[in-house]
ZALUMMI-107105 format. One record per residue (C-alpha): residue in one letter; x, y, z. Coordinates in pm, whole numbers, padded with zeros to 5 digits, always signed. Example, Ala and Ser with C-alpha at 12.3 -4.5 7.8 and 13.67 -1.06 7.14 Angstrom:
REM residues 2
a+01230-00450+00780 s+01367-00106+00714 
END
This chain:
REM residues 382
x+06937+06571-12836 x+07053+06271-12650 x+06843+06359-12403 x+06504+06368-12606 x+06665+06014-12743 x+06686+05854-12398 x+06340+05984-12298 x+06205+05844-12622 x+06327+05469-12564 x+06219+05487-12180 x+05899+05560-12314 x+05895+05262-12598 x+06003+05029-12331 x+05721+05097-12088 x+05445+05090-12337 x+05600+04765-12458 x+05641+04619-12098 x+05250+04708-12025 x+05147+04587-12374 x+05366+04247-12248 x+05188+04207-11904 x+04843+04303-12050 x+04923+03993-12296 x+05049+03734-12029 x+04674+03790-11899 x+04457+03726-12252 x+04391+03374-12295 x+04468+03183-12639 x+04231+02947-12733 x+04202+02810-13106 x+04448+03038-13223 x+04186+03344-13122 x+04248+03567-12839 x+03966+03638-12623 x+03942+03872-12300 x+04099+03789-11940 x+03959+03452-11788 x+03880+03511-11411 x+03630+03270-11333 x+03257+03202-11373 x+03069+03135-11013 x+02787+02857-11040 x+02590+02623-10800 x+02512+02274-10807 x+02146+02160-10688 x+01973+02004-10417 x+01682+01898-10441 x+01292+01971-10308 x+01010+01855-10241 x+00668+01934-10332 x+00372+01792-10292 x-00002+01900-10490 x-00344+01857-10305 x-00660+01848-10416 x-00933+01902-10154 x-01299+01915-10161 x-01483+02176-09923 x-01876+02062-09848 x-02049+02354-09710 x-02420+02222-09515 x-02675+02421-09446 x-03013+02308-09226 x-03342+02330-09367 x-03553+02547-09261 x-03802+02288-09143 x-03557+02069-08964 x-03765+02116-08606 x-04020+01915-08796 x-03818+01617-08968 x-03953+01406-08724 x-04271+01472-08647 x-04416+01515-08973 x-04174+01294-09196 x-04030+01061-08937 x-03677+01101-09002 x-03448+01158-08672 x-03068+01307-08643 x-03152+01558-08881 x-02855+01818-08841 x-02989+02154-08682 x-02671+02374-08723 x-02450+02425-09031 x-02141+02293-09097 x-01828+02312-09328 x-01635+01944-09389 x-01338+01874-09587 x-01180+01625-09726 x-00818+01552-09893 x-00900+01375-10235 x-00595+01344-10418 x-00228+01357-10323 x+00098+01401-10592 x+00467+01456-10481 x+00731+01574-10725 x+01062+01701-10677 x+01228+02019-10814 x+01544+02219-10787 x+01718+02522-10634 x+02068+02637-10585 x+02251+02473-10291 x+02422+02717-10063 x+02662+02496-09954 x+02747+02371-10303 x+02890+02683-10492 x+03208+02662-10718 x+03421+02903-10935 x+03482+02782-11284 x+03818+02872-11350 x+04065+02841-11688 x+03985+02705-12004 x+03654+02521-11841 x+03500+02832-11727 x+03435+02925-12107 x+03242+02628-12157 x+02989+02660-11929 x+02610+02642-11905 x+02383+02739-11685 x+02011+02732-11606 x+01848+03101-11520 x+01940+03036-11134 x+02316+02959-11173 x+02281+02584-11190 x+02551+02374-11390 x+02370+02250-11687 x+02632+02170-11916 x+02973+02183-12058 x+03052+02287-12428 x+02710+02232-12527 x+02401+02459-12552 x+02075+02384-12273 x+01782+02514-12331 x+01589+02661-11969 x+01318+02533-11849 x+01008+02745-11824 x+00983+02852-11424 x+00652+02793-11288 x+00548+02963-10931 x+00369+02757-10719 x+00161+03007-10462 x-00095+02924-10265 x-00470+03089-10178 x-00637+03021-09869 x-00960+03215-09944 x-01265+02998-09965 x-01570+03082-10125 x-01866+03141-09995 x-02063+02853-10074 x-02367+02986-09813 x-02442+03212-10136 x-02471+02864-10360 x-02724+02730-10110 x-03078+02875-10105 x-03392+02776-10023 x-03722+02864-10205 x-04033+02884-10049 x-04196+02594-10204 x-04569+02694-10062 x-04825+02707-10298 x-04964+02994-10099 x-04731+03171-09896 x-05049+03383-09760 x-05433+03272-09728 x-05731+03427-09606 x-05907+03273-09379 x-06313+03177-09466 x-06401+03385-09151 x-06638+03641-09270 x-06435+03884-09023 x-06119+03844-09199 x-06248+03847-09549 x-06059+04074-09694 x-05729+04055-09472 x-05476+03862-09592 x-05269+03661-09330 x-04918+03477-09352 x-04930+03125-09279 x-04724+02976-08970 x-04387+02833-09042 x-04533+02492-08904 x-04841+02552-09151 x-04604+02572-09393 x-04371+02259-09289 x-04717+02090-09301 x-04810+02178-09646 x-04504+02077-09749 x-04508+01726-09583 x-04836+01665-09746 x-04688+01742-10063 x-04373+01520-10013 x-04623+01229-09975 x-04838+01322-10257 x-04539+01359-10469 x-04456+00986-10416 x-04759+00868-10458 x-04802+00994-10777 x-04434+00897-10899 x-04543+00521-10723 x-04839+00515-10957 x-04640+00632-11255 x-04386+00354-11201 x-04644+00082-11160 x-04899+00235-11428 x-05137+00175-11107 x-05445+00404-11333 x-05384+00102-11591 x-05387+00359-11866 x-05154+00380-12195 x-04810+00510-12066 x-04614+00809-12268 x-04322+00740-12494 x-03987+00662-12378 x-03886+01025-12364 x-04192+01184-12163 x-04174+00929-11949 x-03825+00946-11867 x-03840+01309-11838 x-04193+01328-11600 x-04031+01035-11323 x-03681+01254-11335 x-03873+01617-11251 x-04102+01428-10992 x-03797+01345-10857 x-03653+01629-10816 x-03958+01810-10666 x-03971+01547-10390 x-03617+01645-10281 x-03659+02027-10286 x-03905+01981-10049 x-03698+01689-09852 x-03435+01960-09817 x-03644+02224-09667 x-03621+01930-09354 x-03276+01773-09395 x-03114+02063-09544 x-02909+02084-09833 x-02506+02127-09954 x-02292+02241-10196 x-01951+02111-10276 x-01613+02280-10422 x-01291+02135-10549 x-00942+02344-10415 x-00578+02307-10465 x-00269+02345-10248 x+00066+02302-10298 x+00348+02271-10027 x+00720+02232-10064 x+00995+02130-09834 x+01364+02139-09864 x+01524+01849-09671 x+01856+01939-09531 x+02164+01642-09592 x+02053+01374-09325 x+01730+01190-09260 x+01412+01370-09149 x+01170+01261-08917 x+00832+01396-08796 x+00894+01753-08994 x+00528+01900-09013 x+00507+01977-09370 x+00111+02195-09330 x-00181+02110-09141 x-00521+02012-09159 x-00904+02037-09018 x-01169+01873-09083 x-01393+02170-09120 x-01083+02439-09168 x-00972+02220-09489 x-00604+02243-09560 x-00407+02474-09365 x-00019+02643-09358 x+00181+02469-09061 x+00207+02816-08909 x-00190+02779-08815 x-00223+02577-08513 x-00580+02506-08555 x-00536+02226-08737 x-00316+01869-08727 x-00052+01844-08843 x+00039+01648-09161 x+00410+01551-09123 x+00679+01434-09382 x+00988+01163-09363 x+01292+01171-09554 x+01506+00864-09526 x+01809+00886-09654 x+01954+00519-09802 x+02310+00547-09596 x+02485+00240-09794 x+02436+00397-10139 x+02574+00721-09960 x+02876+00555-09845 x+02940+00397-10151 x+02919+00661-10398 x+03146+00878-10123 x+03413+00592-10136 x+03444+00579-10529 x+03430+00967-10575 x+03783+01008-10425 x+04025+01042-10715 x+04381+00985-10750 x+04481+01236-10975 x+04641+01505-10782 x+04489+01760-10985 x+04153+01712-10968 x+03897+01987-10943 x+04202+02191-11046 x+03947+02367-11306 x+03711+02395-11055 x+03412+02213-11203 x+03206+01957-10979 x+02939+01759-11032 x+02677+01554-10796 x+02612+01191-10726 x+02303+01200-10584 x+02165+00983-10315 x+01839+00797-10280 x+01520+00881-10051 x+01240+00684-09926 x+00938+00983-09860 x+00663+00950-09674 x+00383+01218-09556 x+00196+01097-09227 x-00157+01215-09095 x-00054+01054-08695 x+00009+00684-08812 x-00175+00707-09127 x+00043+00713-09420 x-00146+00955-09681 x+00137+00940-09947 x+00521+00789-10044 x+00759+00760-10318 x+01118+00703-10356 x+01317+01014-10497 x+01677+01065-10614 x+01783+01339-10368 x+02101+01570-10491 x+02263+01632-10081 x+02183+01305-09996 x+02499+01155-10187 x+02849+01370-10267 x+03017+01578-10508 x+03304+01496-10699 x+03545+01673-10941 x+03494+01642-11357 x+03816+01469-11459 x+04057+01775-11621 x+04072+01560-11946 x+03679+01609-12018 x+03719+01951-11969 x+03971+02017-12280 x+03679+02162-12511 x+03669+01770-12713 x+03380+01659-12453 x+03020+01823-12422 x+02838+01703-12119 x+02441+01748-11992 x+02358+01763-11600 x+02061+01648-11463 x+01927+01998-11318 x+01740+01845-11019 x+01962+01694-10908 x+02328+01750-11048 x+02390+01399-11158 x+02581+01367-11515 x+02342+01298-11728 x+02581+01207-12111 x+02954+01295-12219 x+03010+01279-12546 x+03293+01331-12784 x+03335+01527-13130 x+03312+01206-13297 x+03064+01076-13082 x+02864+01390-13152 x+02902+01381-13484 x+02793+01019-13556 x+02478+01095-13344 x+02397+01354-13583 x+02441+01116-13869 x+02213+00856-13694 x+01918+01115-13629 x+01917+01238-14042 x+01865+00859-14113 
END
């Protein structure tokens, strides 16, 4: 019997000893207990760049008459070969954000219940709510269309056959010469301005049409005279593309980094394709503001970052994207690993503050306290 009793209390006393330790590791907050607090892992940014191009690709093709642009309508340097020409219209840079590698923390304690973060581990905030920002992928295309298809050429004879008034031919039907053809359609050209001249200068002195006809008649005589003009100059057709490129500077200035390339009749090209220039971007980091910010961020308090929350302060950039020594764009940037990190003080970190982050670039964007908060709420129902 006092055997069964001693076995009994050994037993009591180790269930209550493991029902102790598993206590010592629960967390009281608020007067409610809540699971074991290991730590929550998150990132802080640093910041890309990305820069949007619109390009226009003009695809010429020669006329099928060009041989005779000179002899028979006295225009000279007509092109006799096609050719495909780009140009870069229109040039944006923005920044975004990803996580930094080099800039990942574990939220421990208290804090590590209070945190936000955005869908890629990014600190967003502390004791407050963030909503995510919708995640757009930027890809690229490098197919071009095929704008040969868009340019064609109609046989503007009025006869593409005749037969000739030989009575040995009378009934055989034979296709005119392409030079026959250039002819007739030379002839034509001139006719056609004649008669638009005449129109213009009401040179048969007779009652004109109203407004409307009028307008309309000059507009399609115009446009008759240059489908035949383009079976001797040749013709284009035009179409609008867009590109975007991004580039992830490291934590020091850059210089001369080829950001894509381009050709002239190629268009807009990845800087893995060697055909074309390249188009190269500078990062220059503003080193006083750097030093600055790195000089104030020390603190004194001996047990700072002791929860393991940091937050950026991020440095400035001067950018610049350079075809050779043309400058085709620049802007001046906040860039998160240009400045430093430093630690959250512990005392906004007790669950009375709620602070936002600037996602792109980890800067601290409010704190505010419970009464703050609640105030600001008062001001926004007024």
């Amino acid at each position: 019997m006092k055997n069964f009793i001693f076995l009994f209390a050994l037993l009591v006393f180790v269930a209550s000893t493991a029902t102790a330790q598993k206590e010592d590791k629960r967390k009281v907050v608020t007067g409610a207990v809540v699971g074991p607090v290991e730590g929550i892992v998150y990132s802080l940014p640093q910041t890309g760049i990305r820069v949007h191009i619109k390009a226009t690709r003009e695809r010429f093709v020669h006329g099928p008459f060009q041989m005779y642009a000179q002899k028979m309508l006295g225009i000279e340097n007509v092109p006799a070969a096609d050719a495909d020409h780009w140009n870069m219209d229109e040039m944006k840079l923005e920044v975004f954000s990803e996580p930094d590698a080099e800039q990942v923390f574990k939220a421990m304690g208290p804090a590590a219940q209070l945190l936000s973060l955005t869908e890629s581990g990014i600190l967003a905030g502390i004791n407050t709510t963030v909503k995510n920002a919708k995640t757009d992928i930027e890809t690229n295309s490098f197919l071009t269309k095929n704008l040969e298809k868009q340019v064609k050429f109609t046989d503007m004879s009025i006869w593409s056959f005749y037969s000739p008034a030989d009575s040995t031919k009378r009934f055989k039907m034979v296709s005119k010469s392409i030079e026959q053809k250039a002819a007739e359609a030379a002839e034509t050209i001139f006719n056609l301005r004649n008669s638009r001249f005449a129109l213009l200068t009401n040179a048969d002195d007779e009652p004109l049409p109203d407004g409307k006809s009028f307008e309309v008649m000059t507009e399609e005589l115009g446009k008759m005279e240059e489908n035949y003009l383009a079976l001797f100059v040749g013709k284009s057709a035009k179409e609008k593309y867009e590109f975007s490129f991004e580039f992830v500077p490291g934590q020091k200035t850059v210089k001369g980094e080829v950001f894509f390339r381009f050709s002239d009749d190629r268009g807009v090209l990845p800087k893995s394709d060697l055909s074309g220039r390249p188009i190269t971007i500078e990062v220059s980091k503003m080193e006083n503001l750097a030093s600055k910010q790195e000089g104030l961020s020390k603190s004194e308090n001996p047990a700072a970052g002791k929860s393991g929350v940091y937050y950026r302060l991020p440095g400035m950039a001067e950018i610049r994207i350079m075809d050779g020594g043309t400058q085709l764009g620049g802007a001046r940037f906040p860039i998160a690993q240009f400045g430093t990190t430093a630690p959250i003080p512990e005392d906004l970190l007790d669950g009375s503050y709620r602070l936002e982050f600037h996602t792109n670039s980890g800067a601290v964007k409010s704190v505010l306290k419970d009464t703050d908060i609640v105030e600001d709420s008062k001001s926004d129902k007024k």
